[in-house]
N, C-alpha and C positions, 0 to 999 in steps of 0.2 A: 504494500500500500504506500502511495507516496504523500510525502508529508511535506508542510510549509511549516515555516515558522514568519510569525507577522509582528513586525517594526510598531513601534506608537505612529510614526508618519503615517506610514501605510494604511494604518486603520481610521486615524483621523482624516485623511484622504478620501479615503472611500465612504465614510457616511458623511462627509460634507456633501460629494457630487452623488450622495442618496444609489449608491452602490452595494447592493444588496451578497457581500462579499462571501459572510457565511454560507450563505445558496448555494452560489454560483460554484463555492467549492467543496462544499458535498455532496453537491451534482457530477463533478468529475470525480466524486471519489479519493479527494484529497484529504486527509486527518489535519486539522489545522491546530496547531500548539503555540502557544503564548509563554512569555515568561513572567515571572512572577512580577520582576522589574517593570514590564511594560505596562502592567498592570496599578504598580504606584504610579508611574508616570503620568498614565492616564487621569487616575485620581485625582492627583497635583493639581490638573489643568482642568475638572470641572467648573472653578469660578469661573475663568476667563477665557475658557474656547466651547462656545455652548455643545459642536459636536459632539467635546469629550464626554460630556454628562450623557449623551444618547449614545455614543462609542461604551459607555461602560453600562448600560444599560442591556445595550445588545450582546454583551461577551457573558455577563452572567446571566443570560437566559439562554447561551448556547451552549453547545456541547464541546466544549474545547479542552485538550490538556494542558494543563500549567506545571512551567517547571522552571528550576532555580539557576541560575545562570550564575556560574561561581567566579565572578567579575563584580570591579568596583564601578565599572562604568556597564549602562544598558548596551550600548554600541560594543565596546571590546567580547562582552559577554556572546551576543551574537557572531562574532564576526569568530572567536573562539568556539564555537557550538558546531559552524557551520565549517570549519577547518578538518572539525574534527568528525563530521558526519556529512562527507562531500555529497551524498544524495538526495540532502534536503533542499528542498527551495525556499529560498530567502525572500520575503516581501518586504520590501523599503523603497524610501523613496533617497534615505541619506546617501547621497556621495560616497563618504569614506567607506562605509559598509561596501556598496555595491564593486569599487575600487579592490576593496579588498578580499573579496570571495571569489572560488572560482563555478561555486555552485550553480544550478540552475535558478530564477530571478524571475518571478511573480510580479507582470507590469500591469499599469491601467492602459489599454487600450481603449481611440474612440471616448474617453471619458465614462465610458459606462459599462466595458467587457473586460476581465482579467483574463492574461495571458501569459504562459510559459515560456521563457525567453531562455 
């Protein structure tokens, strides 16, 4: 089964431009994993990015695995996850991340399709 692991941009991204992301990928059959990190992040950002509050709304009514990213930064923690488990695909929109994986890379196409790149 192929797996993503999803960035806070990522997902703030896609419920801005109202991207029905969890669907879309367990309609392909994708297992979508979060990290715990991403998960404060999100948090953080309920005051001031209204997405975030509907971003965290939607992860815990879904079916997603969460897990600990043994990293002080969210970004290294990924970019070390995905080093070490080259057959995940990474969803992010950050530069550095994307720079730095050689993994397969979860894009918005069109503004409204995800795509395997």
């Amino acid at each position: 089964m192929k797996q993503v692991l999803l960035d806070t941009s990522f997902i703030l991204a896609c419920v801005k431009q109202k991207i029905d992301f969890i669907q879309q990928l367990e309609e392909e059959g994708i297992k979508i994993i979060i990290s715990e990190q991403v998960f404060v992040e999100i948090e953080g950002l309920t005051n001031s990015k209204p997405e975030a509050k509907t971003a965290l709304q939607i992860l815990q009514k879904s079916h997603v695995e969460s897990i600990h990213l043994k990293s002080k930064t969210t970004d290294k923690g990924i970019i070390n996850f995905a080093k070490q488990n080259p057959k995940i695909i990474v969803a992010t929109l950050d530069r550095e991340i994307k720079k730095s994986v050689q993994n397969p890379k979860l894009i918005i196409r069109g503004k409204k399709k995800l795509e395997v790149v």
